[in-house]
Structure formats: C-alpha cells, structure tokens
C-alpha positions in Angstrom: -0.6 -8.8 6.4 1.3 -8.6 3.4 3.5 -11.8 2.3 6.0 -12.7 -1.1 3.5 -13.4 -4.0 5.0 -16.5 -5.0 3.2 -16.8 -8.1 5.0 -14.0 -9.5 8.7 -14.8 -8.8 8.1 -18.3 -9.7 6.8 -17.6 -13.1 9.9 -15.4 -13.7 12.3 -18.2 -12.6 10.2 -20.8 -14.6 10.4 -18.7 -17.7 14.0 -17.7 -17.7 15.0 -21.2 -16.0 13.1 -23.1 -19.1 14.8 -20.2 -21.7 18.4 -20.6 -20.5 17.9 -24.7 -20.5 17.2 -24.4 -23.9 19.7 -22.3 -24.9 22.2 -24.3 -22.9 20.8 -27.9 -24.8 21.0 -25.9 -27.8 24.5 -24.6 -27.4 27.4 -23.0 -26.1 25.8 -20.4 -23.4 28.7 -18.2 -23.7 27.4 -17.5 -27.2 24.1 -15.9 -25.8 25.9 -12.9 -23.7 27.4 -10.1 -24.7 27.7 -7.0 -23.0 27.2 -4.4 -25.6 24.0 -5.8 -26.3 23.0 -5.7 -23.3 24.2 -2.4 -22.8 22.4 -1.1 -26.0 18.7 -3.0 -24.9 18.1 -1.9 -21.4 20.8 1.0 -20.9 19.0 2.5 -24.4 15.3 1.5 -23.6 15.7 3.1 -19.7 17.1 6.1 -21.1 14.0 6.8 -23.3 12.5 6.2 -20.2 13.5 9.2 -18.9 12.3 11.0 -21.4 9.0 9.8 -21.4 8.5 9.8 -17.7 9.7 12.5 -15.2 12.7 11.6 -12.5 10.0 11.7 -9.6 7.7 9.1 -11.6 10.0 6.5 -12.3 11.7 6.5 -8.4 7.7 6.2 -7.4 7.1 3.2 -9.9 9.8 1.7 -8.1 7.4 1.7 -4.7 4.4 0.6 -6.9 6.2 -2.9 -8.6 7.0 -3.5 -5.3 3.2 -4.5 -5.7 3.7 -7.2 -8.4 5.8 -9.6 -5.6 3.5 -8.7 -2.7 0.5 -9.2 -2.2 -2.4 -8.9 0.9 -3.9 -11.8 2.7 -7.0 -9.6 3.5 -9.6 -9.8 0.8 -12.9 -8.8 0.8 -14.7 -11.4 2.7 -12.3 -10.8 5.7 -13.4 -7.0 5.2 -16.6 -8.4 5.4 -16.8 -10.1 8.4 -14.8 -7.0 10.2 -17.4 -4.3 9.1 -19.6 -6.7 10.7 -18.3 -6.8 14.2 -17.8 -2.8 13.9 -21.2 -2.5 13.3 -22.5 -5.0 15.6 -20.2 -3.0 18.2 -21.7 0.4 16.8 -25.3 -0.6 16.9 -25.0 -1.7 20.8 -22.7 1.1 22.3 -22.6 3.8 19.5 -20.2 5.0 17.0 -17.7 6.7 19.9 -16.8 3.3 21.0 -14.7 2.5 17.5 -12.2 4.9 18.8 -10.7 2.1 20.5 -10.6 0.4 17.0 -8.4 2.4 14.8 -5.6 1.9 16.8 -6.1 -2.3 15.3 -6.6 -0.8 11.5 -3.5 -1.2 9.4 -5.0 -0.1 6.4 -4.3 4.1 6.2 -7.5 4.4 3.5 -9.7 2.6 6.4 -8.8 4.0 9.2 -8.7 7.6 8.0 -12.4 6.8 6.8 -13.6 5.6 10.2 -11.9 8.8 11.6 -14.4 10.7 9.3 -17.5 8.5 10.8 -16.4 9.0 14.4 -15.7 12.6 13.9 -19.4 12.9 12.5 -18.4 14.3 9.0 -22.0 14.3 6.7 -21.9 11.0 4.2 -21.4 13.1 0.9 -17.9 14.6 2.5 -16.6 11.4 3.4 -17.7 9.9 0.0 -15.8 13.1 -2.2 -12.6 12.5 0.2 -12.4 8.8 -0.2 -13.3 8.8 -4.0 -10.9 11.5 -4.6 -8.3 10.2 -2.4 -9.1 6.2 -4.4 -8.7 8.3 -8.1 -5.2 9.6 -7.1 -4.5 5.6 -5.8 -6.1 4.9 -9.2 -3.8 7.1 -11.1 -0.5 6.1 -9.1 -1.1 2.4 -9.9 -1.9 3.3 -13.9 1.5 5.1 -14.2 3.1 2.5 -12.6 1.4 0.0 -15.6 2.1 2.4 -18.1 5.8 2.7 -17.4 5.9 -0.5 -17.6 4.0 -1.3 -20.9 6.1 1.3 -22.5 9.3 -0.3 -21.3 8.2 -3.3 -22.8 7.4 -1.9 -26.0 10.8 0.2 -26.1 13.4 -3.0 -25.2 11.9 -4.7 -28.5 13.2 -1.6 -30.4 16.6 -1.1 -28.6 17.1 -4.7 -29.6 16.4 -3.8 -33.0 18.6 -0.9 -33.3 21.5 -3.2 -31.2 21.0 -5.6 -34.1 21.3 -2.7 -36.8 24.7 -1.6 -35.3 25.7 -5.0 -35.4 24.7 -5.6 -39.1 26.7 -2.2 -40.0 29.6 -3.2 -38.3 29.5 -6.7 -39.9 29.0 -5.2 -43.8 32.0 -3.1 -43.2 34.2 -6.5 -42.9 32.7 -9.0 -45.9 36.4 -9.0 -46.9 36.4 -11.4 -43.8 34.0 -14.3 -44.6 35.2 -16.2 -41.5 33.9 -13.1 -39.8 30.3 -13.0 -41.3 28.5 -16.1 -39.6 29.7 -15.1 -35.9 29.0 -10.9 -36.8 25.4 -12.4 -37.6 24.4 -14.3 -34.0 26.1 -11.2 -32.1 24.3 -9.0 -34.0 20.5 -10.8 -33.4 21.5 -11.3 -29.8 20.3 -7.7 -29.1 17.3 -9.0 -30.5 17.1 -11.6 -28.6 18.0 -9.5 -25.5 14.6 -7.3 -26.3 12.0 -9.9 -26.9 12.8 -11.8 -24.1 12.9 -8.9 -21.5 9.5 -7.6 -22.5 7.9 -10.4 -22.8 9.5 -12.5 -19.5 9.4 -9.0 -17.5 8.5 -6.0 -18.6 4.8 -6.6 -20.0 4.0 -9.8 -17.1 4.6 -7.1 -14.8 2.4 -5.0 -16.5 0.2 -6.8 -16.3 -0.2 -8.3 -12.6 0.2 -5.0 -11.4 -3.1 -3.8 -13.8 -4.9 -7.2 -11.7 -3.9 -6.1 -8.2 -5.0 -2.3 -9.0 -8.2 -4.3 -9.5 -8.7 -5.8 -6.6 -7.5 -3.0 -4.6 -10.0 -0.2 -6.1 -12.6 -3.1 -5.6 -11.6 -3.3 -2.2 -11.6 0.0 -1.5 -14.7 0.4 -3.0 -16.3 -1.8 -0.7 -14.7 -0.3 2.2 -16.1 3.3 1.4 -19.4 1.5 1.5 -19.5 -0.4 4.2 -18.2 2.8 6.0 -21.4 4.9 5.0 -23.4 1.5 6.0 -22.0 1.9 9.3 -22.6 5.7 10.1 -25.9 5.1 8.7 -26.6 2.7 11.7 -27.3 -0.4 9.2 -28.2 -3.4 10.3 -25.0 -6.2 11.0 -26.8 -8.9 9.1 -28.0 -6.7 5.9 -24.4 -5.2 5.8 -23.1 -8.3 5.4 -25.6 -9.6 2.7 -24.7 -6.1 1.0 -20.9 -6.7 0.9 -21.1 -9.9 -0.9 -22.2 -8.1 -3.7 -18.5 -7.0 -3.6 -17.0 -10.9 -3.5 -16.4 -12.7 -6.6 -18.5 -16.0 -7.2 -15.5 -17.8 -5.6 -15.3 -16.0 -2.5 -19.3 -15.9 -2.3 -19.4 -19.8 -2.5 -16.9 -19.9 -0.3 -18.2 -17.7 2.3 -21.7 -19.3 2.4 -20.3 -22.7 1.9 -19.1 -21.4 5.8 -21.9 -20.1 7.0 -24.0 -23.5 5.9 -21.0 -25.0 7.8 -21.7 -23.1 11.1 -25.5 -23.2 11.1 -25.5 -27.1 10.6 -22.7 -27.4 13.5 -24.9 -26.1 15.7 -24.2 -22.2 14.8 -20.5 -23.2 16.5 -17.9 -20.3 15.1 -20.6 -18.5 13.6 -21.1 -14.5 14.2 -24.1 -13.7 16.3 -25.9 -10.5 14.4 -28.2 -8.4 15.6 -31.4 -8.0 14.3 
C-alpha cells in the first residue's frame, strides 16, 4: 500500500517556510522576487536539461520523483512473513496451489516471479529474468537521480549567469548612482534563486530518491531469493531465518523482539511452521 511520504514534503515546507520567514524579518519580501530571474534560473537550467537528457527521459523521471513523496508500507519483514505462509502453503499442498495467490500480489516484479515458479521454469532462468529485469529498475531509478543531481548543479550556474546579466546591465547606467545599490540586490537575486532551488529541491531529491532505489533493489533482492527458496521446497522456518539476513538491525530487533513476544504469550499470534 503506498501512502504520502510525509517526511519529504514536510522538510520542503520547513525549509522554504524557515527561508521566507527570514527573509520576511529581514525585509521587504517584494524585494526577493523578480520574474526575470526566475525566468533566467529554472527556464535556463531546464533547458540545458534538454540537452543533456532525451524528451522520453525527462517525461519518465517525472513517473520516477513521483517516488520521493511516496513511499511503501511493505518492507521486508512483511515480505518475510508472506514468503512464509507461501511456503508453508507450498510444502503441504504443492506449488500448484499458489495459483490462487497471485491474484492477492500487487507487486508486478513478485507476482511475475511466482508465475515462473508455478510454471516450473529451471532456477538459473528465473534468476537471469529477475536480475535482468532488477538492472533495468536499477538503471531507471539512477537516471531519475542523475537528472536530478545535474539539475541541481545547473540552477547554481543559471543563477550565476542571471547575476552577470544583471551586473552588465547595472555598469551600463553608473551615470545613475541612485540606480546602483537596487541594480546590485536584483542582480544577486538570481543567485539567490539558484542556491536555494538546488539545495531546498533539486539535490534533497536527489538524494531520497538514491535511498528508496536502495531499499527497493534490497527488497527485490530478497524477493528473488525467497522465490528460489520456495521452488526449492525449503523449509518455512529456515526461510524465514534466511530472510532476516535481508532486514536491517532495526527491523531484525524488531522482528524477534515479536517473536519473544509470541512465544512468552503462550505462542498467541505467532505463525505455526513446519518442520
């Protein structure tokens, strides 16, 4: 089930929330916009965009940040303990019997790999087609990052370049000295404009979407393995110790914090495995 990631937008409304309060103790806001500068940081910087990245790239990236503000309530454990009741359902009535399964998957990458273990397809196929079809996931999520890191090194320059065209326009009227202090703060606005998109947006994106690639591969990962676990006709219990190799020491403690739980409540809520 996917849900806002509230982390995200409430650091970018904390950032440019706490940026714009200063500004506005600081001064008059008015004195902080102007639309030529804003025209010249992120109309300039997305048009080197284009050249650095093909049409059909950047309208995918747009799919792909859609990551950044949503994110998965299934993590690994909860992989976990499914993989368990498939293969505690696959070790008493066979693999045939998950038919009835895939119809409850959600996840494409999962069910299209359970497919493959009903179907009887040998372990090294399913492994090439998951692996292949996780690098092109793999690369999808670095162009996404990529764009992203170059847009934030690009608005830093536009800004620069708005402030040069600023700093022309200002030298060709020092017969105006009235004219030179207010040339000046327009001219460093596009500046302004640059550092604070790439470093509020365009990089912080960046970078959760290079964390949530991570988890996902990792996930993934565990899911091609617990797939050829389950085909092999592993045992319920050792798949289970097996996949917590996957969980991070948080999750681990957490997940054995709830099995000490359940065995000292009597084994109430706990999952019966085979052995």
């Amino acid at each position: 089930m996917k849900r806002p990631d509230i982390t995200t937008i409430l650091g970018l409304l904390i950032g440019a929330g706490l940026v714009f309060t200063g500004i506005f103790l600081r001064g008059d806001v008015g004195q902080f916009w102007d639309s030529a500068g804003l025209m010249i940081t992120l109309g300039g910087s997305f048009g080197a965009l284009l050249v650095f990245f093909r049409p059909e790239d950047i309208k995918m990236v747009i799919k792909v940040t859609r990551q950044a503000f949503v994110r998965t309530d299934e993590d690994v454990a909860t992989l976990n303990e499914r993989f368990v009741e498939l293969a505690q359902k696959a070790r008493k009535e066979g693999l045939l019997v998950l038919e009835d399964e895939l119809d409850e998957i959600e996840d494409p990458f999962m069910r299209n790999g359970l497919r493959m273990v009903i179907d009887g397809f040998e372990p090294d196929a399913i492994r090439h087609i998951l692996n292949t079809e996780l690098e092109s996931l793999e690369s999808r999520h670095q162009l996404g990052q990529n764009l992203f890191k170059t847009w934030g090194t690009l608005s830093p320059a536009f800004g620069m370049i708005g402030t040069l065209i600023g700093l022309i326009s200002m030298l060709a009227h020092l017969d105006d000295p009235d004219a030179i202090g207010p040339g000046m703060a327009v001219a460093l606005i596009t500046t302004f404009y640059g550092i604070l998109f790439a470093n509020l947006i365009f990089n912080p994106i960046a970078g959760k979407l290079a964390v949530y690639s991570e988890q996902e591969l990792q996930k993934k990962q565990a899911v091609i393995e617990a797939l050829l676990a389950l085909q092999s006709g592993i045992n319920p219990r050792l798949l289970k110790e097996q996949l917590k190799a996957y969980l991070s020491p948080a999750e681990r403690e957490r997940v054995e914090n709830e099995e000490r739980r359940a065995r000292e409540g009597g084994g109430e809520g706990d999952v019966t495995l085979d052995v």
